[in-house]
DSSP file (Angstrom, degrees, kcal/mol; ACC not computed):
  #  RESIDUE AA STRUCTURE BP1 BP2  ACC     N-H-->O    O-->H-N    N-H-->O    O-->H-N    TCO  KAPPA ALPHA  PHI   PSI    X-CA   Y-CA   Z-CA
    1    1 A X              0   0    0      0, 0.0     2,-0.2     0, 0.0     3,-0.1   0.000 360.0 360.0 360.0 149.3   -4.4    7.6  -17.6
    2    2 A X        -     0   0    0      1,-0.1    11,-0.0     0, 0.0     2,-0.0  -0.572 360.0 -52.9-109.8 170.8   -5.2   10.6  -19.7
    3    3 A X        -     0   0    0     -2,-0.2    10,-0.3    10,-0.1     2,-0.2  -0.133  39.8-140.5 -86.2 173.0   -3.2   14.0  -19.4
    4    4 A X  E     -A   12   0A   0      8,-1.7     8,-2.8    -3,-0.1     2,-0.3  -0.675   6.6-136.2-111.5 153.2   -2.1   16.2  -17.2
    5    5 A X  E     -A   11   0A   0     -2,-0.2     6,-0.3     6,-0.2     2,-0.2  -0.831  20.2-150.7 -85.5 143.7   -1.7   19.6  -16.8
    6    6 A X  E >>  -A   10   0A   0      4,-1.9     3,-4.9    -2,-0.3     4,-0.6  -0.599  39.4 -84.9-126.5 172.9    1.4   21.3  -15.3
    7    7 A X  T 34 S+     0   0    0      1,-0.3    -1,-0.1    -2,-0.2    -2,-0.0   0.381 126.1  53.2 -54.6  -2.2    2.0   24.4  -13.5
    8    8 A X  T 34 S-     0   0    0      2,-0.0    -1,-0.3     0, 0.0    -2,-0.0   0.140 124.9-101.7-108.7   4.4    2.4   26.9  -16.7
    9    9 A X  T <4 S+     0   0    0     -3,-4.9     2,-0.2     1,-0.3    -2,-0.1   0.562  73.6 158.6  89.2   4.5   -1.3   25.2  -17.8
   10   10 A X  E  <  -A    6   0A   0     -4,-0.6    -4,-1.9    -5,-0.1     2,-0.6  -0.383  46.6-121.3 -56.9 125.5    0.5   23.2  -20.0
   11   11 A X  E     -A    5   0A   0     -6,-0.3     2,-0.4    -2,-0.2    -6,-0.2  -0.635  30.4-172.7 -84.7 113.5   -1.1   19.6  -21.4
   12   12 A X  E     +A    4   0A   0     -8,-2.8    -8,-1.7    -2,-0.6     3,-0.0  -0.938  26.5 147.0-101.5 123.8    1.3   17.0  -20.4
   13   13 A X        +     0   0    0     -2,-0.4     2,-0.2   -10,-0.3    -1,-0.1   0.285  38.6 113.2-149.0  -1.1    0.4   13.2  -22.0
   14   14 A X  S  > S-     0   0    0      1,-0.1     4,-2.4     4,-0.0     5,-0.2  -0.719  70.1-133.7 -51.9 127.0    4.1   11.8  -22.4
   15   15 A X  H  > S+     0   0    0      1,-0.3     4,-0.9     2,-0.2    -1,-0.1   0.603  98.8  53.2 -86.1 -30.1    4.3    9.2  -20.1
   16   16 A X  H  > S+     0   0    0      2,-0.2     4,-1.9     3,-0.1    -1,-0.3   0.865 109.5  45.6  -7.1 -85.0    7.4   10.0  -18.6
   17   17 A X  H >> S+     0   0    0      1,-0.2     4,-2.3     2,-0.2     3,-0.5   0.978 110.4  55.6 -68.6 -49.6    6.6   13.8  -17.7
   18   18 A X  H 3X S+     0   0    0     -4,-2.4     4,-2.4     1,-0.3     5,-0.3   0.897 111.5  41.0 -75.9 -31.1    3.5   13.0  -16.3
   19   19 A X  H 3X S+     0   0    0     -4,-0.9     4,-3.2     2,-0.2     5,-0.5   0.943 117.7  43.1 -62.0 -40.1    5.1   10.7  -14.2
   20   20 A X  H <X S+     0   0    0     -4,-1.9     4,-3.5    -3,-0.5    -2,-0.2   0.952 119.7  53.8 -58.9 -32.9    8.3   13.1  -13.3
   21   21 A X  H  X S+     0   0    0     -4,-2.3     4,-3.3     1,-0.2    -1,-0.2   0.977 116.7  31.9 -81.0 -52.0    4.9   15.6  -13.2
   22   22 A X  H  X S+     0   0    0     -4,-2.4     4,-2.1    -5,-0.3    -2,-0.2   0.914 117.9  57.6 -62.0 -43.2    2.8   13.1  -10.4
   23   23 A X  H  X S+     0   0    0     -4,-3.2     4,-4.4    -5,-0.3    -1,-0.2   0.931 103.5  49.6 -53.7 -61.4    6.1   12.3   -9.0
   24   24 A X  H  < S+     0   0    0     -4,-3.5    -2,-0.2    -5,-0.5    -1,-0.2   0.839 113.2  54.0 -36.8 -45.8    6.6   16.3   -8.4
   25   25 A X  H  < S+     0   0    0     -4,-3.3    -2,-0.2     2,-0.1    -1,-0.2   0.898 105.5  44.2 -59.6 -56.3    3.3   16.1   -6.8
   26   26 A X  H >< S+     0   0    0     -4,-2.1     3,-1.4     1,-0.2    -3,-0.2   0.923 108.3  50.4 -47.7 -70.3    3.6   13.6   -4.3
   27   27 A X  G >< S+     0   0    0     -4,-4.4     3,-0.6     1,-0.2    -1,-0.2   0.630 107.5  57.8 -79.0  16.8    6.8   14.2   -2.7
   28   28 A X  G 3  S+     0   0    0      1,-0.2    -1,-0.2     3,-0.0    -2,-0.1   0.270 109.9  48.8-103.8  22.5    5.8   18.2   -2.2
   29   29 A X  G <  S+     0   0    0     -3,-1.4     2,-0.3     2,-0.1    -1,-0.2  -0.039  98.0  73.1-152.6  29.0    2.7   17.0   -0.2
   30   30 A X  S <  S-     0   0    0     -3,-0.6     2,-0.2     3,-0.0     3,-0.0  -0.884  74.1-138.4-147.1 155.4    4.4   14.1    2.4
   31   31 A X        -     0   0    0     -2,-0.3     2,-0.3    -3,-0.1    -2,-0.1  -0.649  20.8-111.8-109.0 173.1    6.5   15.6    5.3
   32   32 A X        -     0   0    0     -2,-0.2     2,-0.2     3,-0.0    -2,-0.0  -0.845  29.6-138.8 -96.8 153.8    9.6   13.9    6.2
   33   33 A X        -     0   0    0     -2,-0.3     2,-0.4     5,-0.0     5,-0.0  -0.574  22.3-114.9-104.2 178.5    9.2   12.3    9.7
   34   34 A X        -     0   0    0     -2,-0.2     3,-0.2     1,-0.1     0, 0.0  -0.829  30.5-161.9-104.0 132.0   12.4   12.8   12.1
   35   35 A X  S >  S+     0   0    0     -2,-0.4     3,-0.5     1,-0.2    -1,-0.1   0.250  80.0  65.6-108.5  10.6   13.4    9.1   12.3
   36   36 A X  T 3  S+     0   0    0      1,-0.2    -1,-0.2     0, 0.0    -3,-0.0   0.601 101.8  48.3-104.2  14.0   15.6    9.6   15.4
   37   37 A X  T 3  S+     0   0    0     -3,-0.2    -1,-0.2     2,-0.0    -2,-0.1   0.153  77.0 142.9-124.1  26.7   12.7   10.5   17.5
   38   38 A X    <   -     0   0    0     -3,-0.5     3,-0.1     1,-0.1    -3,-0.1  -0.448  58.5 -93.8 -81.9 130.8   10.2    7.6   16.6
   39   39 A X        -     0   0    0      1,-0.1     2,-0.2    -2,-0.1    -1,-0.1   0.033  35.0-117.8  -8.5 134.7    7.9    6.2   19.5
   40   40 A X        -     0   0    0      0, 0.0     2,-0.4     0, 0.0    -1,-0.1  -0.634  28.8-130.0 -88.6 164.4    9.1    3.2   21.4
   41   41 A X        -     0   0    0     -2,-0.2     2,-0.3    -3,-0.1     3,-0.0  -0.983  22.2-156.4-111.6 139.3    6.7    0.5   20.9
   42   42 A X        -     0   0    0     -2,-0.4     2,-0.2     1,-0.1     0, 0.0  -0.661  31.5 -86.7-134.9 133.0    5.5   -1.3   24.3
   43   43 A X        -     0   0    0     -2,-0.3    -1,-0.1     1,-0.1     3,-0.0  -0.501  35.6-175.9  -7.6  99.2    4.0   -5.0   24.6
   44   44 A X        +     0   0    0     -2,-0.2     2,-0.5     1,-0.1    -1,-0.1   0.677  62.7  62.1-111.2 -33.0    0.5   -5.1   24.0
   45   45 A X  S    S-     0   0    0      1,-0.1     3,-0.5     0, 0.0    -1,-0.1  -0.857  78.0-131.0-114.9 132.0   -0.3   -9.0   24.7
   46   46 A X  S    S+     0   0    0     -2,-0.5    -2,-0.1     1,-0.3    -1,-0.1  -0.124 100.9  18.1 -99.2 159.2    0.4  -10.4   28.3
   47   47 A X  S    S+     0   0    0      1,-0.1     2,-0.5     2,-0.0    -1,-0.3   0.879  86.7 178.5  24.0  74.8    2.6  -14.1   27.6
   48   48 A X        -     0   0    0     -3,-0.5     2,-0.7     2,-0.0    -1,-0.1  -0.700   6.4-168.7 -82.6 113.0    3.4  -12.7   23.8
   49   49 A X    >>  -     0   0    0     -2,-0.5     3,-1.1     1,-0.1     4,-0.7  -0.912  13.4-158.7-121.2 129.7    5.9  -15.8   22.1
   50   50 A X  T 34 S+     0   0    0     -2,-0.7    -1,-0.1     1,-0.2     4,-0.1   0.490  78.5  74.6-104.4  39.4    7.1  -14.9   19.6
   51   51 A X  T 34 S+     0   0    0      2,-0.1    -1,-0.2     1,-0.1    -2,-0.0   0.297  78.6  87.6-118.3  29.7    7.9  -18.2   18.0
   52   52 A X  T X4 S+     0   0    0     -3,-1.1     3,-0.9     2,-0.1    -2,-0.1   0.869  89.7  49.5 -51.0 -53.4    4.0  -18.5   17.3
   53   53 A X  T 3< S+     0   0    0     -4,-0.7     3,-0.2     1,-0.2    -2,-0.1   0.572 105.9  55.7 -78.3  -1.2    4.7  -16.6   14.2
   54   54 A X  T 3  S+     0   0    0      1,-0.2     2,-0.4    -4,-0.1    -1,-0.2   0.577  93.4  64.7 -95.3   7.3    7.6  -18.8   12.9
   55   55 A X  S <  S+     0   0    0     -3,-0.9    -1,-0.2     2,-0.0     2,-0.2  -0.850  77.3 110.9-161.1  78.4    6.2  -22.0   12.9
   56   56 A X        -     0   0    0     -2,-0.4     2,-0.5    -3,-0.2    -3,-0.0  -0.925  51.0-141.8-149.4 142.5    3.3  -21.4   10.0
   57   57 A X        -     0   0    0     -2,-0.2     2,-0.5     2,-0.0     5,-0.1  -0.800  11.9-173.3-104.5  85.6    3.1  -22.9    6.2
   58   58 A X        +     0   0    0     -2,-0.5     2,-0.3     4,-0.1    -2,-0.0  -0.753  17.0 157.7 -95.1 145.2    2.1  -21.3    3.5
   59   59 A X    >   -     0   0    0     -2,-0.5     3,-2.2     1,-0.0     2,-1.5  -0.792  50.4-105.7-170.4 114.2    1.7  -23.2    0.4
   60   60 A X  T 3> S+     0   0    0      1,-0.3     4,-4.8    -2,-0.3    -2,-0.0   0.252 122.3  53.2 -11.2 -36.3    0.0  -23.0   -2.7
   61   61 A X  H 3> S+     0   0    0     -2,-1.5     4,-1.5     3,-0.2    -1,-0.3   0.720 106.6  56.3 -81.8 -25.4   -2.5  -25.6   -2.1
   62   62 A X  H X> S+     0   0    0     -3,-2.2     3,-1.5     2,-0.2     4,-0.6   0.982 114.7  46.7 -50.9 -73.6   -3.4  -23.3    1.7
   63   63 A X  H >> S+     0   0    0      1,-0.4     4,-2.3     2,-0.2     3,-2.0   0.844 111.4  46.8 -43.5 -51.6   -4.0  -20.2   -1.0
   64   64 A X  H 3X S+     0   0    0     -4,-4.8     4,-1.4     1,-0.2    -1,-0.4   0.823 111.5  47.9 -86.9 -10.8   -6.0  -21.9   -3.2
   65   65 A X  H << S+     0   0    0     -3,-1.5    -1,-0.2    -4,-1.5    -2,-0.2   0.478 112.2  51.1 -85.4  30.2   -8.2  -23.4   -0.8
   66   66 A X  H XX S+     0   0    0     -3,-2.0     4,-2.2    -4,-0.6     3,-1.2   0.566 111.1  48.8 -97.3 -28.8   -8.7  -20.0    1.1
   67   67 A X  H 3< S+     0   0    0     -4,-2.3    -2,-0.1    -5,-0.4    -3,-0.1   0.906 100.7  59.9 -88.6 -34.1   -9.6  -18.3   -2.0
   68   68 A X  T 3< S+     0   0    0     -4,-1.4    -1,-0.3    -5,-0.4    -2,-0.1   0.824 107.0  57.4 -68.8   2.9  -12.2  -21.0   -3.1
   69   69 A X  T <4 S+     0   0    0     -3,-1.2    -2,-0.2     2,-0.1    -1,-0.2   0.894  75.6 108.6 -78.9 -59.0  -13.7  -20.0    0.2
   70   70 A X  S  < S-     0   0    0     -4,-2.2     2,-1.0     1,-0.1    -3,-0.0   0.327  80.6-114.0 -23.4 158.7  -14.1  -16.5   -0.5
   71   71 A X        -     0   0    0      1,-0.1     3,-0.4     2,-0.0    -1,-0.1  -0.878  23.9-162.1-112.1 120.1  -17.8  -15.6   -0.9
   72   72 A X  S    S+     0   0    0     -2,-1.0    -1,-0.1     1,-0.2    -2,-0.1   0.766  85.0  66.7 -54.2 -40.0  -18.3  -14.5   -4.8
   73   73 A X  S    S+     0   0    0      2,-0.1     2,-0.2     1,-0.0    -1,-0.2   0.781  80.6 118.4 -77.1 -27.0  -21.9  -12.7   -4.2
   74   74 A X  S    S-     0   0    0     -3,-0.4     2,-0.0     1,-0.1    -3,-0.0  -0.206  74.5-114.8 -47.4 101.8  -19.8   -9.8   -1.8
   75   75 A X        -     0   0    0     -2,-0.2    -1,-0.1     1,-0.2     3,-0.1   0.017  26.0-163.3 -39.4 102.8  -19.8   -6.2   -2.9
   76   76 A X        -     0   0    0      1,-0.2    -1,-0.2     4,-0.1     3,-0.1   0.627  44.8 -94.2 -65.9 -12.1  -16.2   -5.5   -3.8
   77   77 A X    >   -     0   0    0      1,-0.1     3,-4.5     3,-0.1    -1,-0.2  -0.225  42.9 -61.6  81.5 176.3  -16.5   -1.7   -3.7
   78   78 A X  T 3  S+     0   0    0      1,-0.3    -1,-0.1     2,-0.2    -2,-0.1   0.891 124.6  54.6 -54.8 -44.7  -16.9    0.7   -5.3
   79   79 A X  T 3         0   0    0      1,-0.2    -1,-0.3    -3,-0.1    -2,-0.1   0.659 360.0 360.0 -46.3 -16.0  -13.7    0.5   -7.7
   80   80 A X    <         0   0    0     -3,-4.5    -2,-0.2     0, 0.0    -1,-0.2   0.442 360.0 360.0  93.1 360.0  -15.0   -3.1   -8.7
């Protein structure tokens, strides 16, 4: 990352302050939500179990043969 400037127009490129500086940034641009007032969340899926999702395996040999699946020729975006 190259450097930053801070609010007196100052060139910041210690890695440190520019974090403390990005850090500054960030939280002055998120609200705090009110967590005692959150949505309830309702059932979506009519006979929902949930011990479908407990009784799964993942295990190295799963990963790697989902990943030799992936298709190589696919535009990753833009980032690479």
């Amino acid at each position: 990352m190259g450097p930053l400037v801070d609010d007196n127009g100052l060139l910041i490129s210690d890695d440190e302050k520019m974090g403390d500086l990005l850090n500054e940034f960030f939280a002055s641009v998120f609200t705090v939500e009110n967590k005692t007032q959150l949505p309830s969340v309702k059932q979506i899926f009519e006979g929902y179990d949930s011990e479908r999702l407990c009784n799964f395996t993942i295990t190295p040999d799963v990963i790697r043969s989902k990943l030799l699946k992936l298709k190589m020729n696919k535009a990753p975006g833009v980032d690479s």
